[in-house]
C-alpha positions as CSV (number, residue, x, y, z in Angstrom):
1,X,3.7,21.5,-29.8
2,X,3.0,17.9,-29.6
3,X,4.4,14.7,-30.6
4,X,2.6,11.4,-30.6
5,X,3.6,7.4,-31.2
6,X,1.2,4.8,-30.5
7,X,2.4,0.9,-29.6
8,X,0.0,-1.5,-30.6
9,X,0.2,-4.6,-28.4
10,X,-2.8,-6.4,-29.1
11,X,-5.1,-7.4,-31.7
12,X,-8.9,-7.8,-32.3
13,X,-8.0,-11.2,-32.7
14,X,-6.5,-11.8,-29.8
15,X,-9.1,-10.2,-27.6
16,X,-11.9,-12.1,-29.4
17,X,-9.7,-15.6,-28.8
18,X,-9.4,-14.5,-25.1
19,X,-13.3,-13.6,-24.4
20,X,-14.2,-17.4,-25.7
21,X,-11.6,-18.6,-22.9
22,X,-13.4,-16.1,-20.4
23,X,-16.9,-17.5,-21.2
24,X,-15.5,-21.1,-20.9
25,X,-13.7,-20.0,-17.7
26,X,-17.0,-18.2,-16.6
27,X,-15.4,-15.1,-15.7
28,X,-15.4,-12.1,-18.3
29,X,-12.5,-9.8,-17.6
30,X,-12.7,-6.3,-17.9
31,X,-10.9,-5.3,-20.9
32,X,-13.8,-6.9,-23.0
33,X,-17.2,-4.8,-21.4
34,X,-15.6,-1.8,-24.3
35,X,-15.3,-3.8,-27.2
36,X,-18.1,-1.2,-28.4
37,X,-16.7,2.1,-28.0
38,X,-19.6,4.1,-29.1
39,X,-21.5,2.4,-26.4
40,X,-19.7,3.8,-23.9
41,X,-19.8,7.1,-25.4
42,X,-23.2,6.7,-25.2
43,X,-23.3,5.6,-21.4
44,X,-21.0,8.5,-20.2
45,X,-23.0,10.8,-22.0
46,X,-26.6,10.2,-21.1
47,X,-26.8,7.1,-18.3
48,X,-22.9,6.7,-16.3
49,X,-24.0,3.6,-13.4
50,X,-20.6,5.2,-11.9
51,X,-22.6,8.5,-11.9
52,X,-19.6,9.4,-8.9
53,X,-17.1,9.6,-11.6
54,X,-18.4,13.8,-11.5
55,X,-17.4,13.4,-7.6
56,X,-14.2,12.0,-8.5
57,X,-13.7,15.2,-10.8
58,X,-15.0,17.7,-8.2
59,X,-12.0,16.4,-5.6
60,X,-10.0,16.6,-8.2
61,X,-10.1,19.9,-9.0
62,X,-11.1,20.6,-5.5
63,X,-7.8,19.4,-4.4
64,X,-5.8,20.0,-7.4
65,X,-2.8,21.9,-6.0
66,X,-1.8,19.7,-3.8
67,X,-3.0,17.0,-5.8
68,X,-0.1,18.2,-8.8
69,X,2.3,18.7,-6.3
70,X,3.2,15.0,-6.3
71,X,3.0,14.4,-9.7
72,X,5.4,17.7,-10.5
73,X,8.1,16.4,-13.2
74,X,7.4,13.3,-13.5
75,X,6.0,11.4,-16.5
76,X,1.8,10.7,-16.5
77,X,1.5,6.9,-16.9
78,X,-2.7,6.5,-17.1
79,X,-3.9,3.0,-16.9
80,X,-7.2,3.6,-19.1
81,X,-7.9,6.7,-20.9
82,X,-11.8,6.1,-21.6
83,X,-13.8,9.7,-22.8
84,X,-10.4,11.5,-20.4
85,X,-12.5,13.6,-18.7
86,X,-10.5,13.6,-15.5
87,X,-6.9,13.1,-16.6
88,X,-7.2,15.8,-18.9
89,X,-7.4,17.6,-15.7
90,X,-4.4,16.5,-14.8
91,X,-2.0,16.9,-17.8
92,X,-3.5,20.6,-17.8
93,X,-3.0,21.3,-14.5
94,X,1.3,20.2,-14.9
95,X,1.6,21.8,-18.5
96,X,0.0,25.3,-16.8
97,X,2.9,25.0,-13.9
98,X,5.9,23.2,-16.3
99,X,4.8,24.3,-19.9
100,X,6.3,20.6,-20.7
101,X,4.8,17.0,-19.7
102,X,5.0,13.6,-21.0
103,X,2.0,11.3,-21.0
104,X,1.7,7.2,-21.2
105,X,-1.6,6.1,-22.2
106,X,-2.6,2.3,-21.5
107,X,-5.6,1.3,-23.1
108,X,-7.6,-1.9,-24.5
109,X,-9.7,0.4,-27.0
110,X,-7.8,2.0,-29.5
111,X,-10.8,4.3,-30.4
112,X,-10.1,5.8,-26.7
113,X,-6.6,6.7,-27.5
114,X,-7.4,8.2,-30.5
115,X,-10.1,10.6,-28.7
116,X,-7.5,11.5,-25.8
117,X,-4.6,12.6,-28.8
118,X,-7.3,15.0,-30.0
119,X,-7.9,16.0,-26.1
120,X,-4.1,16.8,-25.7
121,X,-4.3,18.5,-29.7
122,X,-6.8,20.6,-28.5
123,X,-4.8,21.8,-24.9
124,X,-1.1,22.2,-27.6
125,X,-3.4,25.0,-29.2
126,X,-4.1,26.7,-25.7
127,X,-0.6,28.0,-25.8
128,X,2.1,28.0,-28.2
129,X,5.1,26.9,-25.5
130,X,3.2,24.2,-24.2
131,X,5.4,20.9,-25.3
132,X,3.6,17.6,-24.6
133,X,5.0,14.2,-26.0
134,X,2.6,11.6,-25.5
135,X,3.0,8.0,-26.0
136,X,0.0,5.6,-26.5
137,X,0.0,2.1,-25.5
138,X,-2.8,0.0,-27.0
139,X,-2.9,-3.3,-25.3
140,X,-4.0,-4.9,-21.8
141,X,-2.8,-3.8,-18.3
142,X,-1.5,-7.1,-17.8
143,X,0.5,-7.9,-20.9
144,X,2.6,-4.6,-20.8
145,X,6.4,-4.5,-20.1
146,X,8.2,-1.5,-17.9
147,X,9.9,-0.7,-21.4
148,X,6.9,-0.2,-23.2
149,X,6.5,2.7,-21.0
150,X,9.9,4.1,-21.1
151,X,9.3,8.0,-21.8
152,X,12.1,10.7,-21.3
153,X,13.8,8.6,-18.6
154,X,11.6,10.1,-15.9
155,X,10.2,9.2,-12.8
156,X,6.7,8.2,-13.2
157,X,3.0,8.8,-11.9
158,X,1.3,5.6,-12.3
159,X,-2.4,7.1,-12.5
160,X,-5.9,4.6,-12.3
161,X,-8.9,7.0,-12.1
162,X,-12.9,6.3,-12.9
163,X,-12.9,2.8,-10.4
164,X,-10.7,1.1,-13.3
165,X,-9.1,-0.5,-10.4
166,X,-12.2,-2.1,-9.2
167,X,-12.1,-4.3,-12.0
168,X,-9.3,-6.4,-11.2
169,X,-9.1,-8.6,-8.5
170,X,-6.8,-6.9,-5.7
171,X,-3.6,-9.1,-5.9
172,X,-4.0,-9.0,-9.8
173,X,-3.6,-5.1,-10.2
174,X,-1.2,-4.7,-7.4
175,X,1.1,-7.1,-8.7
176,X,0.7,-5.2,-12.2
177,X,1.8,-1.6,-10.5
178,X,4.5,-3.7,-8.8
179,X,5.9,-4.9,-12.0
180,X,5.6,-1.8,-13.5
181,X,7.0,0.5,-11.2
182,X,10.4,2.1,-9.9
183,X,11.2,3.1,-6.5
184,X,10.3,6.6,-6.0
185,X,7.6,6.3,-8.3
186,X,4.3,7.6,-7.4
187,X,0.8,5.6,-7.6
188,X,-2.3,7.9,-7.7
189,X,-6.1,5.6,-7.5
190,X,-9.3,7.3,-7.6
191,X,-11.9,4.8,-6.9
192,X,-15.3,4.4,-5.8
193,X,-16.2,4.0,-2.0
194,X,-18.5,0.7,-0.6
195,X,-20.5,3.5,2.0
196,X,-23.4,3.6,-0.9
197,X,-23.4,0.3,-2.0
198,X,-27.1,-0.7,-2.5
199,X,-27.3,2.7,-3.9
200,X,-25.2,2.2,-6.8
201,X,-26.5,-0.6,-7.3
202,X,-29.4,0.1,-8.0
203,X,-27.6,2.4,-10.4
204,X,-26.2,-0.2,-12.4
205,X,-29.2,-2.8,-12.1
206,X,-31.7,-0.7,-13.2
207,X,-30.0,0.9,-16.1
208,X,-31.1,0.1,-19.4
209,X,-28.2,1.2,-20.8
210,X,-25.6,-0.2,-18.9
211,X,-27.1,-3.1,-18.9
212,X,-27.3,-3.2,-22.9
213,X,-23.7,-2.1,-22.9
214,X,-22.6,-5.4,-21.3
215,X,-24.9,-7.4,-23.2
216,X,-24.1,-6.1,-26.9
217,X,-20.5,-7.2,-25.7
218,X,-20.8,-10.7,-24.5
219,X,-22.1,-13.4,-27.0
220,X,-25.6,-14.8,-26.8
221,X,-25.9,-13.2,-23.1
222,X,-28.9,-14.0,-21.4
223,X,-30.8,-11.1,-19.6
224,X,-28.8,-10.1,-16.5
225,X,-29.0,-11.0,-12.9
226,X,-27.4,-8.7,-10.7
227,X,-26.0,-9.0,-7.1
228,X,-24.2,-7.9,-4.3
229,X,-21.0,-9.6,-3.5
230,X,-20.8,-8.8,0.2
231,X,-17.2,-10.6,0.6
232,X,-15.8,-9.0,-2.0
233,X,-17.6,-5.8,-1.8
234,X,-18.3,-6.2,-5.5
235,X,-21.2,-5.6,-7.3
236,X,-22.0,-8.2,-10.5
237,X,-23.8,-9.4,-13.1
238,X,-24.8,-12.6,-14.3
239,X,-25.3,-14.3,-17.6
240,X,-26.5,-17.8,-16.5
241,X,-23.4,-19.3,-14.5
242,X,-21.2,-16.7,-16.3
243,X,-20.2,-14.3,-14.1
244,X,-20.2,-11.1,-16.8
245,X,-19.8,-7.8,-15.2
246,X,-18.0,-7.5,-11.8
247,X,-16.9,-3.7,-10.0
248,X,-15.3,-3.5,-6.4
249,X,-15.9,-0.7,-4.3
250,X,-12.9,-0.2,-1.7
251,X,-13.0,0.9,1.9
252,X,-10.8,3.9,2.1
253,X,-9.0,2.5,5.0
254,X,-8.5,-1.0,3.9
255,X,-7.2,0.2,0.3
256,X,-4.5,1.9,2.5
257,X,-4.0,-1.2,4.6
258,X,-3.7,-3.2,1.0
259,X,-0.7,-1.5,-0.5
260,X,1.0,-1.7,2.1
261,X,1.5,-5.0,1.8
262,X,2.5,-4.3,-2.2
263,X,5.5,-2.0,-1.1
264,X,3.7,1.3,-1.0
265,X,2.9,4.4,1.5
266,X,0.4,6.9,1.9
267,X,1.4,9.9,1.0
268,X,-2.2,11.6,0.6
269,X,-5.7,10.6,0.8
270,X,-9.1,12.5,0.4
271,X,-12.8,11.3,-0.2
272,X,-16.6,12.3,0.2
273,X,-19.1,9.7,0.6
274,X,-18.4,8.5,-2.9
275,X,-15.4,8.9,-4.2
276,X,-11.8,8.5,-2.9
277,X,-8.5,9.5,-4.0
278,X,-5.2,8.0,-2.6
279,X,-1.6,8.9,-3.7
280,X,1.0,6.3,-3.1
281,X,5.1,6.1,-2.9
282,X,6.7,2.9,-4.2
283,X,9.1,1.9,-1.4
């Protein structure tokens, strides 16, 4: 059985009013690179830049048992859904152990949320006692209230997978996760490691796709110029003085060092050479 409510908190309106601030501003934010869903169908399918998104999956499954463990009872809060490759993984892997779970979706592309209700449609049919109550939130990361994501009065598992958190600036996402969550709740990131960085990219630079994924988003955008942002550990791309594109790859280490000073511990951490995944406790 499954039940599903989507909230919609933001319009195409309102996205479209906030890219022309981000061009005037000269810094596109992230929730605008998918304002073409089928192009990033299209990416993931044949061309994914983040081609470590299939390490990410491997330690997850590698690691899965423990991996569930911290996320038993609790409610799935996902911050992105995008084709849900990997957190399908995870709502299977609680539903197998529970029968029951209940899943927050947050995401800027409604199309998304729409592919993951079919996702969780297709895992109801796998067993008939399997209960799942979803609840999807359309809208941006930053705009969303802890009541939106009020599900069964649980404890929650705030979950960021695919390097979506290496699209916001550091003090930016933390804060968000702060706002958002209780003590005792659990923070799970799976990100993408700086140890490879001129190899990916070269990954996203010399990607005809990718690269006609961020231009068929952005308005009369000039051919790109990529670059490595050694400070920042980010790689970008340029549209004239218009910084377009920008995706941080984290130290393992320092990541852990970082939350700390957000009001989390470690409780877990495993990577390879590009992929990470952390678990946190709000404290």
């Amino acid at each position: 059985m499954i039940k599903t409510k989507v909230l919609k908190k933001i319009s195409q309106q309102q996205l479209d009013k906030k890219l022309k601030l981000n061009i005037e501003n000269k810094y596109v934010e992230g929730e605008q690179w998918f304002k073409n869903p089928e192009l990033w169908y299209e990416l993931t399918a044949f061309s994914n830049p983040y081609i470590t998104v299939y390490s990410e999956l491997v330690l997850l499954i590698q690691n899965l048992n423990k991996i569930s463990g911290f996320l038993s009872d609790k409610a799935l809060v996902f911050y992105g859904l995008g084709t849900g490759d990997t957190e399908i993984i995870l709502v299977n892997s609680i539903l197998q152990k529970e029968k029951v779970v209940d899943v927050v979706g947050l995401e800027i592309q409604a199309q998304f949320i729409d592919g993951f209700i079919q996702s969780l449609q297709n895992i109801a049919l796998e067993n008939d006692e399997y209960e799942i109550n979803f609840l999807g939130i359309h809208g941006l990361f930053q705009d969303t209230k802890k009541e939106y994501l009020k599900i069964n009065n649980k404890k929650q598992a705030h979950i960021i997978l695919g390097n979506t958190i290496g699209n916001f600036k550091e003090e930016e996402i933390f804060q968000i996760f702060n706002n958002l969550m209780n003590k005792g709740d659990i923070l799970l990131a799976g990100f993408q490691t700086d140890e490879n960085m001129n190899k990916v990219f070269k990954q996203y630079s010399e990607n005809k796709m990718f690269n006609n994924f961020i231009r068929k988003t952005i308005p009369n955008c000039d051919e790109l110029k990529w670059k490595i942002n050694q400070e920042e550990s980010q790689i970008e791309a340029w549209s004239g003085d218009v910084l377009v594109f920008h995706s941080k790859k984290k130290n393992p280490a320092s990541m852990i060092n970082c939350v700390k000073d957000f009001g989390f511990k470690k409780l877990y951490s495993t990577n390879d050479t590009n992929s990470c995944i952390q678990i946190f406790e709000k404290i």
